[in-house]
Each structure stands twice: as structure tokens, then as C-alpha cells.
C-alpha positions in Angstrom: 12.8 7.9 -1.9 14.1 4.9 -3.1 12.9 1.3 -2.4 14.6 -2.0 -2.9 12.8 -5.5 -1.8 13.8 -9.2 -1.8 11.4 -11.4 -3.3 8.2 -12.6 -0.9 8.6 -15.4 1.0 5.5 -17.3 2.9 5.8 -16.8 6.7 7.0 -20.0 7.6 10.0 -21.3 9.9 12.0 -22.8 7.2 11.9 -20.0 5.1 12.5 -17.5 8.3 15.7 -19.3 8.7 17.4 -18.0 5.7 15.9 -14.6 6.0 18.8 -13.6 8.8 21.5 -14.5 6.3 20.1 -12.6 3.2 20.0 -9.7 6.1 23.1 -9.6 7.2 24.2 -9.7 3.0 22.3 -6.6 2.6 24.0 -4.8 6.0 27.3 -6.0 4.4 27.4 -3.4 1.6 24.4 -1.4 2.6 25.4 -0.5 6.5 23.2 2.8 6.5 20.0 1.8 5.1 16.9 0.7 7.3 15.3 -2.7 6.6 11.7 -3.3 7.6 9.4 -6.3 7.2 6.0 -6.1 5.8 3.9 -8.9 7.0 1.5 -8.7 4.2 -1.7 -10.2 3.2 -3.1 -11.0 6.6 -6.5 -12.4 7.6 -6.6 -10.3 11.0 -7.5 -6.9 10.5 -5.2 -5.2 12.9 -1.9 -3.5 12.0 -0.6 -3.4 16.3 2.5 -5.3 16.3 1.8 -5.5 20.0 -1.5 -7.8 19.8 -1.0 -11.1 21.2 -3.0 -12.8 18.9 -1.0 -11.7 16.1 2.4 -12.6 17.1 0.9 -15.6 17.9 0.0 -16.9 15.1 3.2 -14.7 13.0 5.5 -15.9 15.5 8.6 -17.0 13.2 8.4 -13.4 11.9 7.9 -11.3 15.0 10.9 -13.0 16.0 12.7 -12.5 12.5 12.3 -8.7 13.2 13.3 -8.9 16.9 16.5 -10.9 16.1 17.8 -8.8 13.4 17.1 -5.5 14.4 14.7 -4.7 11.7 11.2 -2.7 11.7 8.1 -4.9 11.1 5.4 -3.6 9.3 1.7 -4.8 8.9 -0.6 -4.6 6.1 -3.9 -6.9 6.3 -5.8 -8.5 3.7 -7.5 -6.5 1.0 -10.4 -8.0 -0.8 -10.8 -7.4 -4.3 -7.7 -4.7 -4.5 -7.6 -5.7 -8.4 -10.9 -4.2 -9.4 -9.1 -1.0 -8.9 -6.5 -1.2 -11.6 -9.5 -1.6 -13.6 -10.7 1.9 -12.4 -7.0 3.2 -13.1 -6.8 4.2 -10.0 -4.7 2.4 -6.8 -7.3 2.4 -3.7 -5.0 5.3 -1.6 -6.1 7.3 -4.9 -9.5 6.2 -5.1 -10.3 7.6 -1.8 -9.2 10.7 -2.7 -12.3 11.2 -4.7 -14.5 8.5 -3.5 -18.0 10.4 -3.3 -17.1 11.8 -6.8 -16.2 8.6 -8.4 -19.1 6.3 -6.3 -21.6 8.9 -8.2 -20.7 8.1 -11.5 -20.5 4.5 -11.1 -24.4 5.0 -9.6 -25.2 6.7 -12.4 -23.5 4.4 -15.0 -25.2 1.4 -13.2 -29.1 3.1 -13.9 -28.2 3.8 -16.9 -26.8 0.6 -17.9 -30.1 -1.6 -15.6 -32.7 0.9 -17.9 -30.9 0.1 -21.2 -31.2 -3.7 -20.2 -27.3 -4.2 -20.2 -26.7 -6.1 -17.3 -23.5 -7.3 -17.4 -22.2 -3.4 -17.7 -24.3 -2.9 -14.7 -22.8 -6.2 -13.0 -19.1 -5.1 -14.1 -20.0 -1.4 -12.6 -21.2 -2.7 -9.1 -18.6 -4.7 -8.8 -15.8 -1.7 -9.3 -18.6 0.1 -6.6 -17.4 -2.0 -4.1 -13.8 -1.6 -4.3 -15.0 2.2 -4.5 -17.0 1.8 -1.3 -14.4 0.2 0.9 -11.3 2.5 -0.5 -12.1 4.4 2.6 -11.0 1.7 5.0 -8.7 0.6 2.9 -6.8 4.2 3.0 -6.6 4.1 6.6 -4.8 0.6 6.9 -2.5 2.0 4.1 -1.8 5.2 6.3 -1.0 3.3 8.7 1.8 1.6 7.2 2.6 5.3 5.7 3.0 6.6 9.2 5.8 3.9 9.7 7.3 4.8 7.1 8.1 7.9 7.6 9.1 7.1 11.1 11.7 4.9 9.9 12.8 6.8 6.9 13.3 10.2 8.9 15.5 12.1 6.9 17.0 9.0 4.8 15.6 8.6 1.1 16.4 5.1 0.7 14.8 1.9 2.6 14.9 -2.4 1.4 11.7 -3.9 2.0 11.6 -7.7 2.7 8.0 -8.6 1.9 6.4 -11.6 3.8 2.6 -12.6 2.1 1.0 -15.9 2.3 0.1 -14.8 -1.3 3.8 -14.9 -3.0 3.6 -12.8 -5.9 0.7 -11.1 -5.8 1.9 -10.1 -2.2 4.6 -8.8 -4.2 2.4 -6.9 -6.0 0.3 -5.1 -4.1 3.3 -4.1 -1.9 3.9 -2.4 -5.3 0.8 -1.1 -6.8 -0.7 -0.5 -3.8 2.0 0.4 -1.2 5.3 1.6 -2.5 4.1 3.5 -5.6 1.3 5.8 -3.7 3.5 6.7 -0.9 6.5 7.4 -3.8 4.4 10.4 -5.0 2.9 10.8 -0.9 6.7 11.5 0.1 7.5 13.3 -2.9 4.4 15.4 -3.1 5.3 16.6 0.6 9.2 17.2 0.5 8.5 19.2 -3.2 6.1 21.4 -1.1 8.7 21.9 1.8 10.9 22.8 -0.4 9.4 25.1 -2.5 8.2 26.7 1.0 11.9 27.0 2.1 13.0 28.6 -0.9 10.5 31.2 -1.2 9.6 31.6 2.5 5.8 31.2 1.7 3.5 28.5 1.0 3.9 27.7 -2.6 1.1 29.3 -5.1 1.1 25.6 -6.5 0.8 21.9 -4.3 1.3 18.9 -5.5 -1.8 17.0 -6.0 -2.5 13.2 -6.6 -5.7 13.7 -8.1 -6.3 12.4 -11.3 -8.4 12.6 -14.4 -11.1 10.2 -13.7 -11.7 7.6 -16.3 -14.0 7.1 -18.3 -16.2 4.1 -17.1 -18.8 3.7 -20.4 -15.7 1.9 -22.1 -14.7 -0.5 -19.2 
């Protein structure tokens, strides 16, 4: 799949004005491709595009998406989502070995609180938390995975405009975060149906996203 996005833009009625025109641009030479929205970066917590509260308070972009025909995607806040790069690991990834990983890290931090280090135990418990609350974390993203492949269907390519009252680091995370784990998702999934199709039998190999865990003396 391929992803294009425009550059984030703070969800505000000036700057929701010029969104329709950069829109139409894009339908202008790209007439098959679906656009969607991601309102990202959100205090509230849920992803329903059909709470009240929320397109209350999103308004100017709820109406953006209704006016233009495009999808609308929501991703909330996540707290701390950096301390995962520091792991090596995005948080959709980290959940996939969370007890495994959340061991370690326990061990590393008695280790570390015996030994009299504290600041490698303070560092550790730290990374422990974005470890702890991957798992929640995994089920927002899945949400926005699950639109996705409702809107992709069949297509492999899909503009993103990315709305985040954080700018760049909205940016970001859309790709670190988003874009990048659901790359390898999608991927993982059509190389499997594939190779299923082709020899009529589930393949002797899947494709995996697991990773060699780090190593967290050196962090």
C-alpha cells in the first residue's frame, strides 16, 4: 500500500477553509484514490465519529469530511508514545510481546535498584510504562486499522490529510506509529493470501512482526 499525506494542520476554522481547495487539487489528478482525515492527537478517548461530544467540540472538521466526501478517521491522545522508539519498538509492536518484554524490564529494574543505580532503574520504569499501556494503546490503533481496510478495499494506494493539535509531532506519530505498522500489517496479510492462492495451502511460512528484542542494559 501506498500512503501520501499533506502536511498537519491544527483543527481550526481558518485553516478548514483551505482544506476543500487542496482536496479538490488532489481529486484533480488523482480521481481514484480515497482521501480520509485523521483527527489526531485528541484529548477524548473515543474513536466513534458518531459521539456528540466529539463532533462538538471537532466541528469544523466533522464538517470538512462531510462536505468533501472524505473518510474521517480518529486516533486519541497517546501519552508518552516516544519512550517507545527508545525500546526500538512502535507500541502496535510492543504489544506483540508485551509480557515478554515487561519481564525483562522487571528484571533489569532489580537489578539495577540492588546495584544502587538508580537512574537506570528510573530510565527502565519509565520505558515500563509505555510497555504497560501498549495494550490499550493497540486497540485504539486497530481501530483506525479496521478503517483502513474498509476504505482501502482492494485499492493499494490512499492520501492521508492529518489534523493534530500537535503539528509535527502529529505528523509523526501518524508515521511511526500509524502508517508504518499497518505497512507491514497489510503487507504481512496479502503476502500470506497470496502465497495461500498459489499453492492452495496455508503457507509453511507467515509473515511475522516480531522482532529481536533489544537489549535494555545499554539504554
Amino acid at each position: 500500500m501506498q500512503w501520501q499525506h499533506s502536511q498537519p494542520f491544527p483543527p481550526t476554522h481558518q485553516q478548514c477553509a483551505h482544506a476543500p481547495k487542496t482536496i479538490k487539487l488532489i481529486r484533480e489528478f488523482d480521481k481514484q484514490t480515497p482521501i480520509a482525515i485523521l483527527l489526531n492527537d485528541i484529548t477524548s478517548r473515543t474513536q466513534d465519529t458518531t459521539d456528540l461530544a466529539l463532533r462538538e467540540a471537532f466541528a469544523e472538521v466533522f464538517d470538512l469530511a462531510e462536505q468533501t466526501g472524505t473518510e474521517l478517521l480518529v486516533m486519541p491522545r497517546i501519552e508518552r508514545y516516544g519512550r517507545s522508539r527508545r525500546i526500538g519498538l512502535t507500541q502496535w509492536e510492543i504489544s506483540e510481546e508485551r509480557e515478554a518484554i515487561a519481564d525483562r524490564l522487571r528484571s533489569i529494574i532489580i537489578e539495577a535498584e540492588q546495584a544502587g543505580d538508580l537512574d537506570r532503574a528510573k530510565l527502565n520504569t519509565r520505558l515500563m510504562r509505555a510497555v504497560t499501556g501498549s495494550k490499550t494503546v493497540r486497540e485504539m490503533i486497530n481501530v483506525v486499522f479496521k478503517r483502513l481496510d474498509q476504505i482501502l478495499g482492494q485499492r493499494d494506494r490512499l492520501r492521508m490529510m492529518v489534523v493534530s493539535t500537535k503539528g509535527g509531532v502529529g505528523k509523526s506519530f501518524t508515521s511511526q506509529q500509524l502508517i508504518a505498522p499497518y505497512l507491514l500489517y497489510s503487507l504481512g496479510a496479502r503476502v500470506a493470501a497470496a502465497e495461500k492462492a498459489r499453492q492452495n495451502t496455508w503457507p509453511r511460512k507467515s509473515v511475522s512482526l516480531r522482532l529481536k528484542l533489544p537489549d535494555y542494559r545499554s539504554a
